[in-house]
N, C-alpha and C positions, 0 to 999 in steps of 0.2 A: 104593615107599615102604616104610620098613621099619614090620613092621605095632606097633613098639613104641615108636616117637619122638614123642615129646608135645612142643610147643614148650609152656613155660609162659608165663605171663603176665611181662611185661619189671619189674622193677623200676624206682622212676622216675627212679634217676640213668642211664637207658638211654637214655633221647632226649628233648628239649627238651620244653617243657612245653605247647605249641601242641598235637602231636602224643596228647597222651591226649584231648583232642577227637574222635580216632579211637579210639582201643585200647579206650575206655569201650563203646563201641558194640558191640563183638565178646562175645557170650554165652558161658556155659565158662571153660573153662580151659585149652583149647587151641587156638592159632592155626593148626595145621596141619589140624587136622578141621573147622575156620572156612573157611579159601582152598579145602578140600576137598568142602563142601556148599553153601556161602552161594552161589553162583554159578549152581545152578540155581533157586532163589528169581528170581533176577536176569534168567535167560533165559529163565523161565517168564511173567516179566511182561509181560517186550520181545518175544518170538518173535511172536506175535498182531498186534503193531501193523503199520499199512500204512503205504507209504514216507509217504504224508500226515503221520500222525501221528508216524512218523520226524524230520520235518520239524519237528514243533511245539516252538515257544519260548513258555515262559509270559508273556512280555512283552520288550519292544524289548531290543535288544542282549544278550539270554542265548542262550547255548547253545541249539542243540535239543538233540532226544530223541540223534539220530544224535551226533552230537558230545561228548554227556556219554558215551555211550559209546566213544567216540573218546578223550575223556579219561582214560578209566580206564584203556584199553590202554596209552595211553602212561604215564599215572604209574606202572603198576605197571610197566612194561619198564624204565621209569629206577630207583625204587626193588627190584627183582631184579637188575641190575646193580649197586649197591649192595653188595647183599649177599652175594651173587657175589664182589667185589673182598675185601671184609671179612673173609668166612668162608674164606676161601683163603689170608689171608694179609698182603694187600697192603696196607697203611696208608696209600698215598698219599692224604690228603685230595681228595675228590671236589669240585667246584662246584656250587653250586646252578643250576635251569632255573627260566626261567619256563614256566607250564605252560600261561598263557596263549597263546605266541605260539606253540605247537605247534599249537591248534585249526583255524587256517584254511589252512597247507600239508598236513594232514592229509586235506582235501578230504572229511570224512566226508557233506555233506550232498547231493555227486553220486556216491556210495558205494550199492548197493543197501545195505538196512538190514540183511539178513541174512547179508551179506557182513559188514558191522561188528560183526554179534553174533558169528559164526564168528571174524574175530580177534580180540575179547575172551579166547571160549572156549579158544584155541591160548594165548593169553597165561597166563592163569589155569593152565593145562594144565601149560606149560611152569615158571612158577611153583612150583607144586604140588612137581614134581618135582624143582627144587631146592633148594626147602628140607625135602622129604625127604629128600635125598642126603646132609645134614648131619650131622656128627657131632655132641655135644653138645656137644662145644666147641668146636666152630665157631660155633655159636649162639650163646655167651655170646662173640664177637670181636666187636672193636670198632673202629670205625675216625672218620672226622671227613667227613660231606655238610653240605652248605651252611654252612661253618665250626659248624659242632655235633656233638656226639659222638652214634653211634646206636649200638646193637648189632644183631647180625644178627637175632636173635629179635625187639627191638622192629618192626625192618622189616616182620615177619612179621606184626604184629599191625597194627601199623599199614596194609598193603598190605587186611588184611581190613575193618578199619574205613571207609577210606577209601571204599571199595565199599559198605557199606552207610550213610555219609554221603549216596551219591549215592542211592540206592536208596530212602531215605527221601524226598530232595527230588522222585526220580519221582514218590513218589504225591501226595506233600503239594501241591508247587508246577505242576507236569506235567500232574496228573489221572489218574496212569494207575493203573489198579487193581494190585493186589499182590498 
């Protein structure tokens, strides 16, 4: 990562208005030093837990532990391809996923748990390094996900937020210390 690329904060004709429900949540001013430290907060919390408490949903029909994390590797893998397509070039409008119906072929909850932390950590890793690789104006490209315009830097901010949306409902809803 080159040690001078600051992603800045997205302006907000950069991605629909749902999404600063995320970017609000990222502290600073840079989303690349966000995707670059907020992750060990994240693994510091989960590493400790046993597959029990892997297992734990705070009420019927939610997610567990394992599976929000299972969550998160996949939205960020879809949202870095994304950005990937955008910051390269490619304008072909992308489709939306439900992000639901990815949770139960993902099989997180017969997953050891530290298996599922380790491919967050490769996701996150792998992440990191592409939108390091970016030029700056690559960042400011734009392209159209789930018929919506994003840019690739909003991506970026958003990918971070979204991780600590979840990270907050670990402690809040979950119980798990932070």
């Amino acid at each position: 990562m080159p040690a001078t690329l600051h992603i800045a904060r997205p302006d907000a004709d950069e991605h629909i208005e749902y999404y600063t429900r995320y970017t609000t949540l990222v502290p600073g001013d840079d989303a690349l030093a966000a995707l670059s430290t907020q992750i060990h907060d994240t693994l510091r919390m989960l590493r400790p837990l046993d597959e029990v408490k892997g297992r734990h949903r705070y009420a019927t029909g939610k997610w567990s532990v394992k599976e929000v994390i299972g969550h998160l590797a996949d939205v960020e893998r879809v949202f870095a391809y994304r950005a990937l397509r955008f910051g390269r070039g490619d304008s072909t409008p992308l489709p939306g996923f439900d992000e639901n119906a990815y949770v139960d072929p993902g099989n997180f909850d017969v997953r050891p748990l530290q298996e599922v932390l380790d491919e967050f950590a490769a996701v996150r890793a792998a992440s990191v390094a592409l939108f390091g690789g970016f030029e700056a104006a690559a960042l400011l490209s734009r392209g159209t996900a789930s018929d919506h315009p994003v840019s690739v830097r909003a991506i970026a901010w958003i990918i971070a937020g979204h991780e600590l949306h979840h990270h907050r409902l670990l402690v809040e809803r979950y119980g798990i210390s932070a």
